[in-house]
Each structure stands twice: as C-alpha cells, then as structure tokens.
C-alpha positions, 0 to 999 in steps of 0.5 A: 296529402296537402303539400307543406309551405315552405314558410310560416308565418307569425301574426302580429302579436303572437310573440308577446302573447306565447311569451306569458306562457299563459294559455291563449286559443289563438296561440294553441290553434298557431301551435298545433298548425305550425306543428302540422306543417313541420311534420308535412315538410319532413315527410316530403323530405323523406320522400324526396331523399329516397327518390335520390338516393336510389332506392330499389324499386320495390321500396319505392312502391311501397311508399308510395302505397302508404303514401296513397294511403294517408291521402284516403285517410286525410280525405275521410277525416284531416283532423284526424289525420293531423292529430295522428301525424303530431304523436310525439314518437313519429317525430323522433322517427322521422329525425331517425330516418333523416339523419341516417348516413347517406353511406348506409343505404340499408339501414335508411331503407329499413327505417323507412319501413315506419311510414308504414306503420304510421300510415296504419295508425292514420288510417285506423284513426280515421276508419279507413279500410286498407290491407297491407304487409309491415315489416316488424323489426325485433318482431314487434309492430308499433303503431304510432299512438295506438299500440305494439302488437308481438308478432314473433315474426319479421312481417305482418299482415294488416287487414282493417275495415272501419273499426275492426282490425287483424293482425297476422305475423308471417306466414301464418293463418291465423292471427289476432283480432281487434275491435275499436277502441284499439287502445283499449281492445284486448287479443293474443300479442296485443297491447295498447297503450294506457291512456291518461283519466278525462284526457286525449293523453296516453302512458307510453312505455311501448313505442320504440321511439318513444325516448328519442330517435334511438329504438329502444326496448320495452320498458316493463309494461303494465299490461305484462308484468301482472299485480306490480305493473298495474301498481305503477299503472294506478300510480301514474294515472293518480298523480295525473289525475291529481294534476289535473285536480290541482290545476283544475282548482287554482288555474282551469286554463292551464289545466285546459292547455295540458288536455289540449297540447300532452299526448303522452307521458313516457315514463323513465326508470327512477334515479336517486335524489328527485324528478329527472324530467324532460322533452325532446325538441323533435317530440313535442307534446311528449313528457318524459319523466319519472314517476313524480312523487306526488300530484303537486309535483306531477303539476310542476313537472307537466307545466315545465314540461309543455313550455318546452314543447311550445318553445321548442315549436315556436323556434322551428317557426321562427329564429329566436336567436343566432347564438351558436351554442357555446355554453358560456352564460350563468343562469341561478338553476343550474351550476354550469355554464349554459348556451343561450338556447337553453338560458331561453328555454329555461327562463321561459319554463321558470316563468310558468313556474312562477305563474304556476305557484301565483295561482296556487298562492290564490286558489279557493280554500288555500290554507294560510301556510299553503298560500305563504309557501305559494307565494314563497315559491312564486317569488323564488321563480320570479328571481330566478326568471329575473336574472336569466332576463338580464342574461338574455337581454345584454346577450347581444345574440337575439333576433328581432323576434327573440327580443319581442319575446323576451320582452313579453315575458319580461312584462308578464314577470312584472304582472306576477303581483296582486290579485291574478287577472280572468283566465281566458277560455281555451277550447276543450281537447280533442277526444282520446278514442281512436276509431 
C-alpha cells in the first residue's frame, strides 16, 4: 500500500466552494482522496500500535499476510481498492480497534482479527486470488461492503480465484460456493448485502459495524425473515428510488452527488413521533435512518445526511474551529443548548436543506400549491440557517479556515432568491458490482 502523507493539503478555493453545499467535481475528487488518506494513516496506526504493544508472533504474521494481500490487491486495481477501503463500516472498526484499552491485549488482538476480513473483501473487489484462515467471531464472517456468511464455526477458510469464491467453516470438507457478483450470489450460509436501484449504494442491515464501532447483531434481514422481509426490503429500495426520481427532476446534480458519495443505507428500528436519522463521523457515506415515510422525506433525510458525511471529512483535513465542546450555544432547530461543533454541522445541513427546497419551488411541472409550500420551507431553512450564522460568526472559536467557510455559506444563503443558477456537471458514480 502506498504510504498515507502526514498532511493534507486544501486548494485555494475549496472552502468556499464545499461551503455552498452544492456539488462540485473538484470538490468530491478532494473528498474521496482526503477520505483515502485517513483511512491509510489509520491502518498504519494500526499496524505500528500492534509492533509495540507485544503481540504474539503469530498474530504479527498474520497481519502481515493480509497486509501483503491488500498490496496484490492495490497493484491489480487501486481504484478498487480505494473504494473498498471507504466502506462506511471499515471506519467504525478501525475506531474500534484504535480505541481498545492498551490494558486489554486480547481483545486489540481479536479485533485485529477485521484486517482480515477487510483485506478479503479487497481483494475479491479487485479479482485477486488468495486463500486464507479468518476467525468469525459469534460464527459469522463479515465482509466489509459485500456480505455476512453464517459459518456456525469460530474460523473459516477462504478460498478465492477471479471471480469465484469457497467459504469453509472450521473443520470441515465441504463448504459454500460462490460466484461474482457476490452481493447477488446465493448458497448455504450466505447472504449479501442489498443493493440500492441505479446505484453503487447497498441496504446494510448485516455488517457488524454497521451502526458504530460497537458489534451489534442482526437486524432482521430480508433475506431471513421471508414475505415480511422482503416487504421492508421493497419499501426501502421505493422511497430510494423516489429519491432519486425527485432529485432527478428538480436537481440532477444533486442526485449525481448522492450516487457518487451514499455507500450505504443502515436501516434503524423505528420510533415514534418521525424520522430519527443520522451519520457517524468515523463512517462517512453511511445513512442511518428509519424507514422514511415517503420519497420526499428520504429526499431530505439523504441530503441532510451526506453534509454530514462531507463535513465530518473536511474537518479531519482541516480545523475548522478550536472550541472545546461545551454545549452553550442556541440554534432554532433544537431546544437545547449545543457545542459549536455541532451548530457548524448543523447550519451546514439546514443550508442544503434550503438549497434542496429552492429547487424543488423551481422544478419543471410543480403544481402552484407544491411551488408555495417549496418556497415555504426554503425560507424556513434559510431563517433557521440565518440565525446559526450570527452564532457561528460572533462565537469568537473559529479558525481562519472556519471563518472562510462560514462565509461561503453565508454568501450562498444570500444566492437562495431568484431563479437558481446552471448545475454544474458531476462525474457519474462509480459501478456497484464487485468482481
């Protein structure tokens, strides 16, 4: 693997140009790199922090097996191997791992047992042949962005050529068989994960890591729980595809950026009273929410949802604030009091919230009641955004860079009247099959 740079640079421009959450070619390219780099200094943290913490040997030499591995892998296709090291779930692993007590050396040495699950699910990305022994912790096997295999065994043997691969648990002979596409391929103990209709995105409801950097279990799976589940199944990939009908219509760019930057969607258990949503600042690209209600409401939830994921990027490339997290500032969206981080994080969502409903207000074919609730809500967000501005200006807690971005949204709150400018190309996404 190429080695990570200690710093990150930002290009003249860039801040201003994020800060209008609108999409921006130059900006996703920074995004996906800046993104890349992080998860490689993190992976080399890992490596360095099992060198000095005595390790047995035999886990040394395991690593460096899979560490070798995701070198062939790189060297057949890096792009692939970029890809595959940006699934949301490899991120909270990699926390998990990193934060595990230096007083508990046998559980840092069973979670280092992911990097080779993870170097797995590179290579089949990439077509690379490898055979190998994986622990499965619970008896399951998870393959970062491609799927869970049930082994009922505590290890598994890993057998992969280009686009085939055998799965073995423990001792045994025999074991399941499986052809590419490996989201889609179907055997004894295996399920893949769903993907998402005209998208590189999946439905994750398997990965262990899929909600934090806490294992948890399966979330009832559409492809165990029979008719029922693959109701929920059809009722997530229709508001996802609503989505991308709506945006499709009143912003194409947008809708471009969702396809190039959601990897996944994590469904979480409903609760009463609306959309409970979120994104974790160690997964970027991953959209946990509860089933949306309907297509204009997945709309939002995603929109909000990837500025998350693109700050939460930008600020591990760049300080935007030194504040040390006290929650003493007022913003209208919320009754209690909030640190300056999350008043940042939040103004910046609020803002293509704004954005959002400004084209929509504009869209091709709008009914007149549909255009004035639009414009309603467009000029509830920029209020809202508006307010948070003013906290974040007289703060007194942002850097330079902090304050550059807070101008660029500030002046693109401004651009929210009138007709709405051209939409600048994005590229399209990058495929959803895996070799």
């Amino acid at each position: 693997m190429q080695p990570a740079t200690a710093s990150f640079g930002i290009p003249s421009g860039v801040l201003a140009s994020l800060a209008r959450t609108r999409p921006a070619p130059a900006d996703l390219r920074l995004l996906h790199a800046g993104l890349h780099s992080r998860r490689l200094v993190l992976l080399r943290s890992l490596l360095t922090r099992a060198e000095r913490h005595a390790v047995p040997p035999s886990v040394l030499q395991r690593l460096d097996e899979h560490w070798r591995l995701l070198e062939r892998a790189e060297a057949r296709d890096p792009i692939a191997v970029r890809r595959a090291l940006a699934y949301p779930s490899v991120g909270n692993w990699l926390l998990r791992t990193l934060s595990t007590p230096g007083g508990d050396p046998a559980a840092f040495e069973n979670s280092l047992g992911g990097l080779g699950a993870l170097a797995a699910a590179v290579a089949l990305r990439t077509g690379t042949g490898f055979r190998t022994t994986l622990p499965a912790p619970g008896g399951r096997l998870a393959l970062p962005g491609i799927g869970v295999y049930d082994a009922h065994a505590t290890q598994v043997r890993v057998v992969a050529g280009p686009r085939s691969l055998r799965l073995t648990p423990g001792d045994r002979r025999s074991g399941t068989v499986l052809h590419a596409p490996y989201t889609r391929a179907t055997g004894a103990g295996w399920y893949g994960l769903r993907s998402l209709p005209g998208s590189g995105a999946v439905l994750d409801d398997l990965d262990p890591y899929r909600a934090g950097t806490a294992p948890v279990g399966r979330f009832p799976s559409p492809a165990t729980t029979g008719g029922r589940g693959r109701g929920r199944a059809r009722a997530w990939t229709a508001r996802w595809a609503g989505a991308l009908m709506l945006l499709g219509s009143a912003d194409p760019a947008r809708r471009a950026e969702l396809l190039s930057l959601v990897r996944s969607v994590v469904p979480l258990a409903g609760t009463p009273g609306g959309t409970c949503s979120g994104t974790l600042r160690s997964a970027p690209w991953a959209v946990l929410t509860e089933l949306p209600g309907s297509a204009t409401e997945m709309t939002t939830v995603l929109v909000h949802e990837v500025q998350h994921s693109k700050l939460a990027v930008l600020c591990d490339l760049t300080p935007l604030h030194h504040a040390e997290g006290a929650p003493v500032h007022h913003v209208p969206w919320r009754a209690d009091a909030r640190p300056l981080d999350a008043v940042l994080q939040g103004t910046y969502a609020h803002l293509a919230l704004a954005d959002l409903w400004y084209r929509i207000a504009d869209r091709r074919g709008a009914v007149p009641a549909t255009r004035r609730q639009a414009r309603a809500r467009c000029e509830d967000y920029r209020e809202q955004v508006a307010h948070a501005l003013t906290v974040l200006r007289t703060s007194g807690e942002l850097t330079v860079a902090g304050r550059e971005f807070t101008e660029g949204m500030a002046g693109h709150l401004v651009s929210l009247r009138g007709a709405p400018a051209p939409c600048r190309p994005v590229p399209p996404p990058l495929g959803s099959d895996v070799k």
